[in-house]
C-alpha positions in Angstrom: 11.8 -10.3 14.6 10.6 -8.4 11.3 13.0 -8.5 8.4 12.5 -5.2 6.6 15.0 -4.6 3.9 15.9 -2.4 1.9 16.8 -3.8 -1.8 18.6 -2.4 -5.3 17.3 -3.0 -8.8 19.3 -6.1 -9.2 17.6 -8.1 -6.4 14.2 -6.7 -7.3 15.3 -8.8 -10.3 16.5 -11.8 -8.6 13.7 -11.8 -5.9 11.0 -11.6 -9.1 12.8 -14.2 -10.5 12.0 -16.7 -7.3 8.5 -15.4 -7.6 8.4 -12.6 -4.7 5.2 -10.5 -5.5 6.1 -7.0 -6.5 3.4 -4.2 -5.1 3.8 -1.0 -6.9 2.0 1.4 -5.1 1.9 4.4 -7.4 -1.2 6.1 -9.1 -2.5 5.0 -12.0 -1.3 7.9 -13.5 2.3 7.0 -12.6 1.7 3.2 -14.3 0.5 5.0 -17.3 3.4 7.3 -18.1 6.0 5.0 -17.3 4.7 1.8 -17.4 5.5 -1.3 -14.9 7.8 -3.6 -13.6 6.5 -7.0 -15.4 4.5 -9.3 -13.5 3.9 -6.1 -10.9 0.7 -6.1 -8.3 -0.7 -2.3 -8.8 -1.9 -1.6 -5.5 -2.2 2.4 -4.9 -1.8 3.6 -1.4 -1.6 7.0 -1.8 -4.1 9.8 -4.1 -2.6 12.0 -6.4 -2.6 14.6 -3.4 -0.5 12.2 -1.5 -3.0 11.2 1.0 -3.0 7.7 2.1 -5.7 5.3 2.2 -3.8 2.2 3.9 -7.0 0.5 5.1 -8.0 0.0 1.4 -4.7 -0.7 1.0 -4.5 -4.0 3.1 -7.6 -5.0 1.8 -6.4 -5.3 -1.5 -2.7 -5.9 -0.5 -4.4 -9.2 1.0 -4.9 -10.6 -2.1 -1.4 -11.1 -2.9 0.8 -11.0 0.1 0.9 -12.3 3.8 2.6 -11.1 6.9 4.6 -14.5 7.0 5.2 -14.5 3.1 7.7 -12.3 1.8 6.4 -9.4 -0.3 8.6 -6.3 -2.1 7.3 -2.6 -2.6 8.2 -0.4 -5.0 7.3 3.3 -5.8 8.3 6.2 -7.7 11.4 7.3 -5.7 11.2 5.2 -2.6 9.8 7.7 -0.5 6.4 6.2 -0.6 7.3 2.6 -0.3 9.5 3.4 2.7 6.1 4.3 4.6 4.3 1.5 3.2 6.9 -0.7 4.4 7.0 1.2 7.9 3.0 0.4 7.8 3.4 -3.2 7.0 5.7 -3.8 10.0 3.1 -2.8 12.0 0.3 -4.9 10.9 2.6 -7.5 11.4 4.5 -8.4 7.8 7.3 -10.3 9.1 9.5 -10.1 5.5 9.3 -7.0 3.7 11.2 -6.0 0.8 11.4 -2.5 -0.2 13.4 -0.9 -3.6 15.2 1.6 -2.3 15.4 3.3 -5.5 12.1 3.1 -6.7 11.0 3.4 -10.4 13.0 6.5 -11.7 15.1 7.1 -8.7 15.8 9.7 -6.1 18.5 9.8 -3.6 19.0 6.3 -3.1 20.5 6.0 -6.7 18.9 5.5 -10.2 15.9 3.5 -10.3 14.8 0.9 -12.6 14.0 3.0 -15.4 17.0 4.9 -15.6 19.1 1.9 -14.8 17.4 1.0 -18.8 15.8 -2.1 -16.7 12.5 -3.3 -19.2 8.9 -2.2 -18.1 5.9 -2.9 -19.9 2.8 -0.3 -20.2 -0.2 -0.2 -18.3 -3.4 0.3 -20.0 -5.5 0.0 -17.0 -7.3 -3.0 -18.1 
């Protein structure tokens, strides 16, 4: 059975901690004005129109996660990683982690960012 969770802020923390890769699937746009989580994957899944392109997606999540490896995702609000997560359980990701909250929050709570929790920028380099 798939373990899909959802997780705060302070187990993003903990789960980075025991090395858990962290996929931030924002634009680059996003990453740019408020930077990222340290040690972050950026791996976009959806255009600044909101369309998704998950078969790019997988290719390039491939590089960093498994389906029987655990992996996290993380967006702006939560809204997107929720769907990204939903996704993954279908290809078969068997431990996904996903911050409810996302970067700057929504209506799960305050994210990251607003919780004063440190980013650093992204040049796009």
């Amino acid at each position: 059975q798939a373990e899909v969770v959802n997780i705060g802020n302070g187990e993003l923390n903990d789960l980075l901690k025991q090395g858990v890769p962290l996929v931030d699937l924002r634009t680059a746009g996003e990453w740019q004005q408020t930077g990222v989580v340290k040690g972050s994957q950026m791996i976009t899944l959806f255009d600044e129109q909101g369309r998704a392109n998950p078969q790019e997606w997988t290719v390039q999540l491939d590089k960093v996660a498994s389906p029987d490896k655990p992996v996290i995702l993380i967006c702006r609000t939560g809204n997107r990683s929720a769907k990204a997560m939903a996704y993954l359980r279908g290809q078969g990701f068997t431990n996904v982690r996903h911050v409810a909250e996302g970067m700057v929050g929504g209506a799960n709570g305050p994210g990251w960012i607003a919780r004063g929790l440190p980013t650093v920028d992204w040049s796009g380099n």
